[in-house]
N, C-alpha and C positions, 0 to 999 in steps of 0.2 A: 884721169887720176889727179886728184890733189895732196899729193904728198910726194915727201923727197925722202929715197931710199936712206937707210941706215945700215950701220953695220951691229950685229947683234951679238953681245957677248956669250960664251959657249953655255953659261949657267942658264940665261934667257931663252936658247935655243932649246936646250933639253927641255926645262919648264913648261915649253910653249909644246913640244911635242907629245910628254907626258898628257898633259891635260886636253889638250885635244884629242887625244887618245880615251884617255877617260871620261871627261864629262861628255867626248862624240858616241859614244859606247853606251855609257849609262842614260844618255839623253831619251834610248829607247822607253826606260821608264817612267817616264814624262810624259811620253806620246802613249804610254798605255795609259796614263791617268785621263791626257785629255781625251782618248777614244769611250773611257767608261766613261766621262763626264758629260759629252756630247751624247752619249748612248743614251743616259738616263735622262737626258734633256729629250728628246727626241721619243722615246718610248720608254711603256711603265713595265717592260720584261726585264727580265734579269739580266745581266751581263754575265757573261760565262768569262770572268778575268785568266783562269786556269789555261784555256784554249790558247792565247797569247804565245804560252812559255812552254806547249807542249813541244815545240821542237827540240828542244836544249834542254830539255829535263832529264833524258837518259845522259847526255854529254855530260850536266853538272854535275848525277848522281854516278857518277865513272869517276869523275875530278874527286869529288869527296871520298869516295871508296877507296882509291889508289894513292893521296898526295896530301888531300886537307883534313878528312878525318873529325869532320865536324857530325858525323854520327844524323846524314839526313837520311831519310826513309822517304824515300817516294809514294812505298803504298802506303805509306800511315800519314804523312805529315803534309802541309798543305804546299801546293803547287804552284803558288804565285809569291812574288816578292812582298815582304813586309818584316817587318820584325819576326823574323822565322829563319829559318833555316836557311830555305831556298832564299831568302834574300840577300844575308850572309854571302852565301855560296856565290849569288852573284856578283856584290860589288866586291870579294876578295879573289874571283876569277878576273873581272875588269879591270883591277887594279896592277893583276899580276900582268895580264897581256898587254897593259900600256906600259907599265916600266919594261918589260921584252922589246915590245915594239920599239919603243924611243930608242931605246939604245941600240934596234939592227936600224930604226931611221936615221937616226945620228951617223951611221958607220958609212949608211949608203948613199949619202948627202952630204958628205962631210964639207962641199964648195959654198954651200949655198953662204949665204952671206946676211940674211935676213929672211923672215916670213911676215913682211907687214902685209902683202894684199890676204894671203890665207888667212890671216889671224885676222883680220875685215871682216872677213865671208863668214869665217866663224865665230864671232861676237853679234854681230846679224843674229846667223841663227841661233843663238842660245838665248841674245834677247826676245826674242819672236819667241820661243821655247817656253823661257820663263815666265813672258809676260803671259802667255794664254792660257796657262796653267793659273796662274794667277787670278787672270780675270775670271776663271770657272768658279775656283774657290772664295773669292770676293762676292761674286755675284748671290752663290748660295748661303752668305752671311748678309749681304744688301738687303736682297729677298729672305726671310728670316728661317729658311729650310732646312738649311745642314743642319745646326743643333734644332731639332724638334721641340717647340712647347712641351713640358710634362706631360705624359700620357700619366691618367688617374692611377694605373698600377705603380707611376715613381712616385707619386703624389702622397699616398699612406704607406710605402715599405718606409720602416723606421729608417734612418739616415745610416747608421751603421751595417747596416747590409750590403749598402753601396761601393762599388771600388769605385777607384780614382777617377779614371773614365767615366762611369757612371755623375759620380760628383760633379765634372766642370762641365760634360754636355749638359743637365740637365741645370745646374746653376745656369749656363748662358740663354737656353732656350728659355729660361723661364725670365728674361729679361732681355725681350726683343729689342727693343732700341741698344742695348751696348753690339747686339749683334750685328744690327746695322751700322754701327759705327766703323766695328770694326771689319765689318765689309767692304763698307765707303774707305778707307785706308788701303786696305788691299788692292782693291779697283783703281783707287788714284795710283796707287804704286805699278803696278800693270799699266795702265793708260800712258804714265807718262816714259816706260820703255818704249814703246813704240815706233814715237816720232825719233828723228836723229836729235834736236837741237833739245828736247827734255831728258833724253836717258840717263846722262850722268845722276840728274836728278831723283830718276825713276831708280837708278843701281842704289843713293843713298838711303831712299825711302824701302826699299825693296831690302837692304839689306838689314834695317831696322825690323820692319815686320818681319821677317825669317828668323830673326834671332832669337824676336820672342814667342812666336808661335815653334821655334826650335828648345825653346827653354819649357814651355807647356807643357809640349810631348813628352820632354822627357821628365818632369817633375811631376805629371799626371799619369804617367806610365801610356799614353799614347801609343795605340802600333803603327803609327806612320813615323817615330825616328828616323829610322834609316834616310827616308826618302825627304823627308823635311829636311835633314841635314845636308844630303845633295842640291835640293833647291837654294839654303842658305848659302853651300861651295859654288853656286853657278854665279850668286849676287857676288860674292867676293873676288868673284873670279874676275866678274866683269870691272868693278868697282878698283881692283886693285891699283891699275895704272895711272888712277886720279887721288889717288892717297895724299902724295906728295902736294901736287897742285891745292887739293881742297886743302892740308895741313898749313900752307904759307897763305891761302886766304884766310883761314878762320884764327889763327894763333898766331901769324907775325905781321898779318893788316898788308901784305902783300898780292901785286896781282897774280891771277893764277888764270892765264887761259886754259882750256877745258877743250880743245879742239881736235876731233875727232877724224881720221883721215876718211876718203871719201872714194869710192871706185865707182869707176863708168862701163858698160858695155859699148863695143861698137857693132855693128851700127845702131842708131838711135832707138828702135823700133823695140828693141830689148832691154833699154831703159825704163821705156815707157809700161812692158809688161810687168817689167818686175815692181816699179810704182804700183800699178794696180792690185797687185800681189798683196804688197807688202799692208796697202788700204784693204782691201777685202778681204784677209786674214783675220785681223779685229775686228772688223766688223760683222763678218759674219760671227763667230766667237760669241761677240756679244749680245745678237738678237737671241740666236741658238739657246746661249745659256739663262739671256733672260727669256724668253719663252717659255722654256722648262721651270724655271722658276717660278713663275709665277703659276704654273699648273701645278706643280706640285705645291706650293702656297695652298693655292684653292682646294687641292685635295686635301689635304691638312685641315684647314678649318672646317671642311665636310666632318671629316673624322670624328674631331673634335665637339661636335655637335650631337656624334653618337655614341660618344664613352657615358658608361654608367658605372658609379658606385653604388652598390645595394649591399645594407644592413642586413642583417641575419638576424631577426626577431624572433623566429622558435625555430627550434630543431627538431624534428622528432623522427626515432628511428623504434624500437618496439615501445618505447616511453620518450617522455618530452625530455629532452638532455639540458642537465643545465648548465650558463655557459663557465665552465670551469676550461681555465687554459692549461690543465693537464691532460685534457679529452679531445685524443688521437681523429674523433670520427667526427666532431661537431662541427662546424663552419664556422667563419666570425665577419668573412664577406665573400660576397661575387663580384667581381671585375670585368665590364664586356671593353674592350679596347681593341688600338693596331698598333701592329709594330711593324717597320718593315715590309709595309702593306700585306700584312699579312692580320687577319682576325681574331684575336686571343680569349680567352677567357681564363681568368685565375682565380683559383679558391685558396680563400686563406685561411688556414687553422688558426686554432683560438693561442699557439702562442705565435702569431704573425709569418709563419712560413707559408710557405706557396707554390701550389703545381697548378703549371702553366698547362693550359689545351689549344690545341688548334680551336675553334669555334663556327658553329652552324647554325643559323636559326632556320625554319621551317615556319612558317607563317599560318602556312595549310595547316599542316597536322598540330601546330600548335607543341611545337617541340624544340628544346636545344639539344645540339647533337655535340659532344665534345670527345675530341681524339687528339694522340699524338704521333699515329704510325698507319700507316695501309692496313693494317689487318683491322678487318672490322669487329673482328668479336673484343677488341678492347675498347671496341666503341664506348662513352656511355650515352645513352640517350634519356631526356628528361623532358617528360611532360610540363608546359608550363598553363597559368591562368592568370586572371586579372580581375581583383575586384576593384579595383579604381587605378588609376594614371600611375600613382609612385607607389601599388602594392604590387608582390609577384609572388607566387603559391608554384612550386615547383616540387613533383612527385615522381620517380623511379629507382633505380636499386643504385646504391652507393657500395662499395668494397662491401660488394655480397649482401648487404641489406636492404628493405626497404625503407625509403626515409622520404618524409614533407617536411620543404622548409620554408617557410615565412621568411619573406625580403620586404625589407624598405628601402625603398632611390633616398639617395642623398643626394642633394643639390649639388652637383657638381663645381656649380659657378659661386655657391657661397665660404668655398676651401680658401682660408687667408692668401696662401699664393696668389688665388685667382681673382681674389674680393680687394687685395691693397691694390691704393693708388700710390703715386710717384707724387709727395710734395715736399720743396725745397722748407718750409719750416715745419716742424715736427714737437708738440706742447704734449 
C-alpha cells in the first residue's frame, strides 16, 4: 500500500457509505447495458432485456402497490429500466435502501476511522464500469451504427411528422463524420479511465461528454435520461476529490498533485492476475465491440443498397383515380426498406400518411406479400411485373378492391441529403 491512513470526518463517512450503496446497486444497470451491448456485438438475435429484471419485478410492483404508488402495471407496462415506470421504481427503491443502509452502516461501524482502501477498490470498479460502457457507446458512433443513415422512409416523411428523437437520430446519422467524431471523444474518454496514471484525465473528459450527451437526452426527449444521468453521477463521483486540486491549477497557477492511492495484494501472484484483468477487460471490450461494429456497418450499407423509392404513376382501382390528396384509397408511394433488421414496406397516401407492413417478396411467384400480425387472412398479397429495371406494375385487392398501380424507382442516390457534398467554401 502506498498511502497513509486518515481520519474521515463523519459527513465524508456517511457520503462514502450512501454512495457506494447506491451507484454499487445501481451499477447493475450498467452491466445490463454492457451485456445487451456485447450481445448485439456477438449476434444479430434479439436480446430479451425484460428476462434481466424478471426476478424483482413482483418485489418492485409490491413496493409501488403498498409505499410509492407510482401507478406501475406489470401486465401492461414495460419491464425493464428506462424512462418508465419500472425505472423509476428502481432507482427510488435504490435510493431508498442506500440511505437505510448507510445509516444501520454508520450505527454498526461506528469505530472505523476511515474507508480509503474500500473506496480504492471501488473507484476501480466504477472506473472499469464506466469506462466500458463507454467504450461500447463510442465505438458504435466511431463505426457510424448507433444513429443509422436515413432509411428512404425518413428521407420523404415531411419534417414535422418527426418527434424529437426522430429529428437528432436522423440529423446525426445523416452526417457520418460528426458521428465519428463524436465517438472518437467518447472512446478517448473511456481509454483514458483505464490506465491509473490518465484517469483523472479520463474523469474530466468523461465528465464533459456526459453532461452533454445528458443535456441531448433530455432536450431531445431521449428515453435513456435516467440512465445517462447515473453515468454523468458515476463521472462526478469519481471526478469529485480532484475539484479542488484541478481548481488551484487551472485559476490560481498553483501546483496541484493528482495522486492516486495505490493497494497491493499479497502474495505477488494476485497482483499479477489482477494486472491481466484489468488489461484484458479493455481489451477484450474493444475487439468485441468493434467487431460487431463493423458487421453491423456492413450490414447497413448491404441494406442500403436495397431501399427503394417508387412513384406512383397511375392508380387504378374500377377507373384510373386521379391523384387528388383527398383520396383515401389512391397511393402516392411505395417504400421497400429496414428498420431494426427488420423488412418494411410503407404506403403513403396522397396526403403523406403511412401504413407501415411487415414485407415479403417472393421471387418465384412473382409477388409482394405484406402483413402486420400472424393472422394471414389480413395478409395482402400483390402480384408484381416488370417492363424495364425502374418500372413496377403491381395487381391484387386493396381494402376490398381490385387495383393496378404503376410505380417508378426514384434514384435513391440523387435525394439532396444523399447527392451534397461537404465543402468548406460555398458561392
Amino acid at each position: 500500500m502506498s498511502s497513509t491512513d486518515t481520519t474521515w470526518q463523519p459527513l465524508r463517512k456517511y457520503s462514502f457509505r450512501f454512495f457506494f450503496l447506491f451507484l454499487g446497486l445501481s451499477s447493475y444497470l450498467c452491466l445490463d447495458a454492457v451485456t445487451y451491448m456485447l450481445h448485439n456485438s456477438l449476434s444479430h438475435s434479439q436480446f430479451d432485456i425484460g428476462s434481466m429484471y424478471q426476478p424483482i419485478r413482483g418485489a418492485l410492483a409490491w413496493l409501488d402497490k403498498h409505499i410509492f404508488h407510482l401507478g406501475y402495471n406489470p401486465g401492461k407496462q414495460q419491464g425493464w429500466p428506462g424512462d418508465n415506470h419500472f425505472g423509476v421504481l428502481i432507482y427510488i427503491t435504490v435510493f431508498l435502501v442506500s440511505t437505510i443502509g448507510a445509516i444501520a452502516w454508520g450505527a454498526l461501524d461506528r469505530k472505523r476511522t476511515n474507508y480509503d482502501r474500500l473506496s480504492a477498490w471501488f473507484r476501480l470498479y466504477l472506473r472499469y464500469v464506466l469506462g466500458v460502457v463507454l467504450l461500447g457507446y463510442g465505438i458504435d458512433k466511431l463505426i457510424p451504427v448507433q444513429m443509422r443513415y436515413p432509411n428512404v422512409f425518413m428521407m420523404v416523411t415531411p419534417f414535422g411528422y418527426f418527434d424529437r428523437f426522430s429529428v437528432l437520430w436522423n440529423s446525426i446519422g445523416a452526417a457520418p463524420g460528426y458521428s465519428i467524431f463524436t465517438g472518437a471523444t467518447e472512446t478517448l474518454a473511456a481509454l483514458l479511465l483505464f490506465p491509473r496514471r490518465t484517469a483523472v484525465a479520463g474523469y474530466v473528459l468523461t465528465a464533459l461528454v456526459m453532461t452533454n450527451v445528458f443535456a441531448i437526452n433530455i432536450f431531445y426527449n431521449i428515453t435513456v435520461k435516467l440512465f445517462s444521468g447515473q453515468l454523468l453521477l458515476i463521472a462526478l463521483y469519481l471526478l469529485a476529490p480532484y475539484l479542488n486540486p484541478l481548481f488551484q491549477y487551472f485559476f490560481r497557477n498553483n501546483p496541484a498533485p493528482l495522486v492516486q492511492p495505490r493497494y497491493t495484494f499479497h502474495p505477488g501472484w494476485k497482483n499479477y492476475t489482477l494486472t491481466a484483468a484489468l488489461i484484458a477487460v479493455p481489451l477484450a471490450s474493444i475487439i468485441i465491440y468493434t467487431i460487431g461494429g463493423i458487421d453491423k456497418y456492413l450490414t447497413n450499407q448491404r441494406i442500403y443498397r436495397q431501399e427503394k423509392i417508387y412513384d406512383v404513376t397511375a392508380f387504378m382501382a374500377k377507373d384510373t383515380l386521379p391523384p387528388l390528396t383527398t383520396d383515401t384509397l389512391r397511393w402516392k408511394r411505395l417504400l421497400l426498406f429496414n428498420s431494426w433488421r427488420q423488412d418494411y414496406a410503407a404506403v403513403m397516401s396522397m396526403n403523406d400518411e403511412s401504413d407501415w407492413y411487415q414485407f415479403k417478396q417472393d421471387t418465384v411467384k412473382k409477388t409482394f406479400t405484406l402483413y402486420f400480425d400472424p393472422d394471414t387472412t389480413t395478409w395482402r398479397v400483390l402480384r408484381y411485373s416488370r417492363s424495364s429495371k425502374d418500372q413496377l406494375e403491381l395487381t391484387g385487392k386493396w381494402r376490398g378492391q381490385d387495383i393496378r398501380v404503376s410505380l417508378k424507382e426514384y434514384p435513391v442516390d440523387s435525394m439532396p441529403i444523399n447527392a451534397e457534398k461537404i465543402r468548406l467554401i460555398r458561392d
